[in-house]
N, CA, C and O atoms as a Tinker XYZ file with bonds, in Angstrom:
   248  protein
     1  N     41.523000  106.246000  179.314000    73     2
     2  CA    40.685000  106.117000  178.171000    64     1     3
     3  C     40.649000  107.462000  177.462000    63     2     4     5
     4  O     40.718000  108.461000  178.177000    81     3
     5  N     40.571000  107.580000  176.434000    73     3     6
     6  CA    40.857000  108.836000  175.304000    64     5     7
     7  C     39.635000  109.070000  174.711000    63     6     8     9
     8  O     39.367000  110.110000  174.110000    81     7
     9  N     39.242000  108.581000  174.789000    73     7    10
    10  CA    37.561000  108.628000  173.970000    64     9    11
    11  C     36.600000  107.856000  174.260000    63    10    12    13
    12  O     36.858000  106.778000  174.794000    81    11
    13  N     35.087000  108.273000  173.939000    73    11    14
    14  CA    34.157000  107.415000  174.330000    64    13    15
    15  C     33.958000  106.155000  173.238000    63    14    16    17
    16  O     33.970000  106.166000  172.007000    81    15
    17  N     33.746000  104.924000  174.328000    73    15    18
    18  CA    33.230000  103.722000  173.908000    64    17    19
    19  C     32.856000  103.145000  174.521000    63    18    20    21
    20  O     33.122000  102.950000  175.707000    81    19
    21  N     31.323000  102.231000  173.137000    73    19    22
    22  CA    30.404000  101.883000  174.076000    64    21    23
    23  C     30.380000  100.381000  173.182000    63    22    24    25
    24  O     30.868000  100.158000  172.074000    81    23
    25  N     29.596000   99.420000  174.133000    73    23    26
    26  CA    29.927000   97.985000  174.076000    64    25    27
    27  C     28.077000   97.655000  173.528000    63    26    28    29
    28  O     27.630000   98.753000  173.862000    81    27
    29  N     27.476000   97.284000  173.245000    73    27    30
    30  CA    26.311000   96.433000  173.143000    64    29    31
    31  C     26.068000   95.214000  172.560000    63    30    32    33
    32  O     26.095000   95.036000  171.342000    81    31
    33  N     25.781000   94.184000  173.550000    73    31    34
    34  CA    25.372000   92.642000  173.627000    64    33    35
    35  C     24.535000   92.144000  172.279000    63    34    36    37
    36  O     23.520000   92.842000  172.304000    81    35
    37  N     24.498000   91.674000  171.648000    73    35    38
    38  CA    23.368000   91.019000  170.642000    64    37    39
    39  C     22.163000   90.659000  171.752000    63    38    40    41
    40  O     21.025000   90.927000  171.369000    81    39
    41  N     22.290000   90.132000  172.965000    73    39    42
    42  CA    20.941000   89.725000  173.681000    64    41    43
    43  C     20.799000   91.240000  174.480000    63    42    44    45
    44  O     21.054000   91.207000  175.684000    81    43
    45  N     20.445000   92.442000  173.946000    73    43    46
    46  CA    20.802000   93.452000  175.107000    64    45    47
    47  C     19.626000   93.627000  175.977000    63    46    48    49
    48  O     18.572000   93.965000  175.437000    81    47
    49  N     19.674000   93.396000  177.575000    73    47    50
    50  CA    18.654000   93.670000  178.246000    64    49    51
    51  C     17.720000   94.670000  178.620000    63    50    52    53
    52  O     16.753000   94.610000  179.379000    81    51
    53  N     18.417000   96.060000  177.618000    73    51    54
    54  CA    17.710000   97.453000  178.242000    64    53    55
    55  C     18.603000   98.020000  179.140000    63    54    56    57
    56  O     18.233000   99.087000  179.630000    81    55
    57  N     19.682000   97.585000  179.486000    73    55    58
    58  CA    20.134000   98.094000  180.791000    64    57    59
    59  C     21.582000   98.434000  180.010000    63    58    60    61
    60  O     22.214000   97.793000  179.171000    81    59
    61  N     21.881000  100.031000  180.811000    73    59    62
    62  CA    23.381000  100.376000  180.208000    64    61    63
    63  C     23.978000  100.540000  181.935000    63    62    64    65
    64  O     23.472000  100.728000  183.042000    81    63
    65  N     25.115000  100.375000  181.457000    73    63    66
    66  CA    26.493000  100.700000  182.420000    64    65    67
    67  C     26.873000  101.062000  182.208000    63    66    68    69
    68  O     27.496000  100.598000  181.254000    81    67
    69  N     27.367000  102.981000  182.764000    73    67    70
    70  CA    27.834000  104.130000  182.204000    64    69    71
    71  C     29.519000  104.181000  183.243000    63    70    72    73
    72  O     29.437000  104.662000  184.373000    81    71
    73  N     30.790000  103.712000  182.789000    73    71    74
    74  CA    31.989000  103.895000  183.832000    64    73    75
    75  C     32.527000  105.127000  183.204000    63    74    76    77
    76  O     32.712000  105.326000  182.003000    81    75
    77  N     32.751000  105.927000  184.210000    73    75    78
    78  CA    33.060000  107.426000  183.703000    64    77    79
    79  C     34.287000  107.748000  184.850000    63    78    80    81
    80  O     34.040000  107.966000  186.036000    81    79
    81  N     35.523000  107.735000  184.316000    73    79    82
    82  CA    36.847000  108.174000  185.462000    64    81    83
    83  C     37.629000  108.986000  184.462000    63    82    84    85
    84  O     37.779000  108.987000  183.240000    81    83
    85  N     38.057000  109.666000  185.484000    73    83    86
    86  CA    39.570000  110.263000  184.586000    64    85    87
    87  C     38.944000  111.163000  184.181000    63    86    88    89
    88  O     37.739000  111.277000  184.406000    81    87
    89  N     39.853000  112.263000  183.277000    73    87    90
    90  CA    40.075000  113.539000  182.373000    64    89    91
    91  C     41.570000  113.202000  181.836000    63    90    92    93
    92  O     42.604000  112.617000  182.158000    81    91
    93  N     40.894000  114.080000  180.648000    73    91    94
    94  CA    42.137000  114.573000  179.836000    64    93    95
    95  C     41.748000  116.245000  180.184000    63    94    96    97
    96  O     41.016000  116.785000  181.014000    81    95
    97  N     42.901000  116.878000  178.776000    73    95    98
    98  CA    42.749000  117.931000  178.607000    64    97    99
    99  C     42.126000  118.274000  177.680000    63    98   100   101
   100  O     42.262000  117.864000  176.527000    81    99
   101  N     41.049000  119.402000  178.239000    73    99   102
   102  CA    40.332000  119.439000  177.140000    64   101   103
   103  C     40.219000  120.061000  175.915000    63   102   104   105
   104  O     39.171000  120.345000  175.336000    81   103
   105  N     41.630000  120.308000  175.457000    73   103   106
   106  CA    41.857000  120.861000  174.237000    64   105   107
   107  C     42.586000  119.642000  173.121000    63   106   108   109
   108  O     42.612000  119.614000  171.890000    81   107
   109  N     43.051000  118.844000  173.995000    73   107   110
   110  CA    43.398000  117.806000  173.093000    64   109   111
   111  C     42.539000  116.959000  172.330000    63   110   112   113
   112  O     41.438000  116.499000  172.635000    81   111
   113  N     43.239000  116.820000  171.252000    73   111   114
   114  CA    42.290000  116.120000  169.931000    64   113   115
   115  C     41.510000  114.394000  170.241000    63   114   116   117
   116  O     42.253000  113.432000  170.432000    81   115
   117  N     40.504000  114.291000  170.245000    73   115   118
   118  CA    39.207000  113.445000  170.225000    64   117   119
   119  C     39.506000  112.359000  169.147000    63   118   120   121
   120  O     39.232000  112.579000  167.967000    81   119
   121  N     39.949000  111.435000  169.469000    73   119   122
   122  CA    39.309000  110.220000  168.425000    64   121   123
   123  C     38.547000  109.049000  169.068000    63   122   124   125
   124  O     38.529000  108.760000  170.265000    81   123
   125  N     37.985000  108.492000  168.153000    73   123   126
   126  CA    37.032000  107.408000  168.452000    64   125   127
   127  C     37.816000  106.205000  167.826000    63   126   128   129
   128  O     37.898000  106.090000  166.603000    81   127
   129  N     38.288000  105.470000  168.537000    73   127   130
   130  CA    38.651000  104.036000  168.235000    64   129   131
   131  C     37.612000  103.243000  167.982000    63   130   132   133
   132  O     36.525000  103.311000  168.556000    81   131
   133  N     37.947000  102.392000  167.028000    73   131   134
   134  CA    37.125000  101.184000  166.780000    64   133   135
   135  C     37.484000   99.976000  168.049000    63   134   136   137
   136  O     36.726000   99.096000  168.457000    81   135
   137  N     38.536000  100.201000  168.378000    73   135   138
   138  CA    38.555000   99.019000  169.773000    64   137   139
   139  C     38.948000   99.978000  170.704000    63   138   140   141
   140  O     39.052000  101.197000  170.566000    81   139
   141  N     39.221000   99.030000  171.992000    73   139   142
   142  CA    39.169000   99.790000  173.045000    64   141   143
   143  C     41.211000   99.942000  173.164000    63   142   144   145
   144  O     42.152000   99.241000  172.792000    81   143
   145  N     41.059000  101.235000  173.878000    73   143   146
   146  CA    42.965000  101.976000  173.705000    64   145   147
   147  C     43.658000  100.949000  174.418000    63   146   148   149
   148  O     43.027000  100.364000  175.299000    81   147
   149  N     44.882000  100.617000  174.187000    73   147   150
   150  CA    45.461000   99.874000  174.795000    64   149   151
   151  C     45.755000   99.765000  176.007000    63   150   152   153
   152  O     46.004000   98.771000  176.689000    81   151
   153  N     45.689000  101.557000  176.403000    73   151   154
   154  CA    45.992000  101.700000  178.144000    64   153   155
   155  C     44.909000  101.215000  178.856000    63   154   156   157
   156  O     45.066000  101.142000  180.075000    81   155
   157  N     43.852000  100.868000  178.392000    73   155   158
   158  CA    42.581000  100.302000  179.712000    64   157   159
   159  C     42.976000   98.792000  180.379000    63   158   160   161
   160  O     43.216000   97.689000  179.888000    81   159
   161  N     42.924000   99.261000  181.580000    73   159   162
   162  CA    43.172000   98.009000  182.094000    64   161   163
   163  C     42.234000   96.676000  182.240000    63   162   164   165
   164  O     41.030000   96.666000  181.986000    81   163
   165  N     42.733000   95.940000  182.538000    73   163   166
   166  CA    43.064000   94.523000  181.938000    64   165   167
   167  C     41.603000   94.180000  182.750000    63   166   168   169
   168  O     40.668000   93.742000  182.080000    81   167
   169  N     41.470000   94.353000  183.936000    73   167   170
   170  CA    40.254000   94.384000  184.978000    64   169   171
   171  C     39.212000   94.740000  184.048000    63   170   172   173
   172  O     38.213000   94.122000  183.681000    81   171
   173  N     39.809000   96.223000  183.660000    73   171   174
   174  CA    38.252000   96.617000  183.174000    64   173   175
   175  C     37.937000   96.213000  181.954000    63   174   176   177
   176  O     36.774000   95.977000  181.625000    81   175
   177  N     38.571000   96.140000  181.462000    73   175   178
   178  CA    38.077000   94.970000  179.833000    64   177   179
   179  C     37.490000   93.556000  180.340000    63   178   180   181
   180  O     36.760000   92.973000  179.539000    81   179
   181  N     37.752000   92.897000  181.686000    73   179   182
   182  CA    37.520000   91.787000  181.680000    64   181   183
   183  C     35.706000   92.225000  182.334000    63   182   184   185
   184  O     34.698000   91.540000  182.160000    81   183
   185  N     35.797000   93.393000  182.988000    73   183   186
   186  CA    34.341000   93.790000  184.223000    64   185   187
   187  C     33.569000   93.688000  182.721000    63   186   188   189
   188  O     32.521000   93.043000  182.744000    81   187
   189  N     33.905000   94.158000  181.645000    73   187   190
   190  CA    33.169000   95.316000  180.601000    64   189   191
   191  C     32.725000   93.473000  180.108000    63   190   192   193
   192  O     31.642000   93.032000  180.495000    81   191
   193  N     33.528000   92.706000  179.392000    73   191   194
   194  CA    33.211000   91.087000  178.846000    64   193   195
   195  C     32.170000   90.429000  179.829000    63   194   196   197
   196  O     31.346000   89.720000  179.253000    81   195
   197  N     32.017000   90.540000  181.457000    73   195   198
   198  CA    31.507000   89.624000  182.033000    64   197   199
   199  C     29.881000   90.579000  181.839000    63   198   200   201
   200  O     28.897000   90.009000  181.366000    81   199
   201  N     29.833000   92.018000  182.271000    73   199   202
   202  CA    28.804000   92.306000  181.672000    64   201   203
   203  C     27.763000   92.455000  180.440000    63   202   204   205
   204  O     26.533000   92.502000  180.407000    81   203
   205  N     28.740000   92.507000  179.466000    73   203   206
   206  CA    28.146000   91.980000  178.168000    64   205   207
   207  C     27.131000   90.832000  177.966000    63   206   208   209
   208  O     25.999000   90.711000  177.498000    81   207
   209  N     28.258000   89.889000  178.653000    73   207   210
   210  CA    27.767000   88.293000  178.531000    64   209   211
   211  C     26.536000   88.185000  179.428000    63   210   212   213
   212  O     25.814000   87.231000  179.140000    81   211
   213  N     26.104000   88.995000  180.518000    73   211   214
   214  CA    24.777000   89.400000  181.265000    64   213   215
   215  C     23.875000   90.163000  180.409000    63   214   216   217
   216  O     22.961000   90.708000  181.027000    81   215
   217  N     23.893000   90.332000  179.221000    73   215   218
   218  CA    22.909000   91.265000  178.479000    64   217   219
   219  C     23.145000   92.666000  178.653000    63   218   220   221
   220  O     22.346000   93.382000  178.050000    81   219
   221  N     24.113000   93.298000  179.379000    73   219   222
   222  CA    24.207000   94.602000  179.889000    64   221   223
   223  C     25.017000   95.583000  178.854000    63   222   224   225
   224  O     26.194000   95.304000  178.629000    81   223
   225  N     24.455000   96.666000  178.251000    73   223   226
   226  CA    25.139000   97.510000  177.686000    64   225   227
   227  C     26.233000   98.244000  178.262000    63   226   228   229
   228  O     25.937000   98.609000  179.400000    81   227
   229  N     27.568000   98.653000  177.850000    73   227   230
   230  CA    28.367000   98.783000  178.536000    64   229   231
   231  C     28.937000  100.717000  177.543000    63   230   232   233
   232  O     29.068000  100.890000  176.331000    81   231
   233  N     29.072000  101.470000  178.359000    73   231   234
   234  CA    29.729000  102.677000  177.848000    64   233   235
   235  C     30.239000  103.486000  178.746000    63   234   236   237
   236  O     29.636000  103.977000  179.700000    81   235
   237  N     32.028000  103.727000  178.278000    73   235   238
   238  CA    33.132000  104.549000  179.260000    64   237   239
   239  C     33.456000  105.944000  178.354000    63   238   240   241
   240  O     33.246000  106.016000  177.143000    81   239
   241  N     33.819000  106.661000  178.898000    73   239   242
   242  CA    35.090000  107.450000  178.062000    64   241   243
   243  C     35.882000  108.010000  178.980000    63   242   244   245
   244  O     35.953000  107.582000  180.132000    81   243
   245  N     36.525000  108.989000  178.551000    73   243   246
   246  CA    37.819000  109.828000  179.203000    64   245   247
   247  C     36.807000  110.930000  180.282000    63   246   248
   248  O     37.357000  111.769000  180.996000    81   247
């Protein structure tokens, strides 16, 4: 993941889920995608959808 992004439910319960792995380097340039980078895996896009759909706020980055 290259940058931070964060997910929030229309029903949101109050509750966030913070997944924080990895590094980059930290001189390399920062962008913020409007969707999530293509390299995230497939798992975790699906963990990040099933929590949503629980009311759960969801936010990763690099």
């Amino acid at each position: 993941m290259h940058a931070s992004d964060s997910f929030l439910p229309a029903k949101w319960n109050g509750r966030l889920i913070l997944y924080a792995h990895g590094f980059i380097d930290p001189a390399a340039p920062i962008a913020l995608p409007d969707v999530a980078p293509a390299d995230v895996a497939p798992w975790v896009v699906q963990l990040r959808e099933t929590l949503i759909s629980q009311g759960y706020a969801v936010a990763y980055s690099s």
